[in-house]
Phi, psi and omega in degrees: 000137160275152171335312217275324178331316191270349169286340179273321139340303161292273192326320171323291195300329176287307177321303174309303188295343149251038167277318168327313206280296186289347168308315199289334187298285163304346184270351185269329181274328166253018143277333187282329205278308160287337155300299169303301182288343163254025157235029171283302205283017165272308157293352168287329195263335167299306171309334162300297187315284165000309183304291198279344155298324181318300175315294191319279203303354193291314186327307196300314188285306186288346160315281201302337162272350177269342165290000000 
């Protein structure tokens, strides 16, 4: 091979690996993004949750005293 073949070669290769680089960049970024939005929506579903034991247990107690 000639130089200038394998210098073009090396550049090719350096081109891939940071196209390579910057996909991994953005796929990192719109996972932490979805990480985020799903433990937004983890704290949303505790308080909820939170809620309806509050609700349950009072039911449960107005049950038990009306038997």
């Amino acid at each position: 091979m000639d130089k200038d073949k394998i210098i073009e070669e090396l550049k090719q290769r350096i081109e891939e690996e940071q196209a390579v680089k910057r996909s991994e960049v953005m796929r990192n970024k719109e996972l932490l993004e979805r990480i985020e939005k799903l433990n937004l929506q983890i704290e949303t579903l505790l308080v909820i949750n939170d809620s309806f034991q509050d609700k349950i247990a009072k039911l449960r107690s107005l049950l038990k005293h009306e038997m």
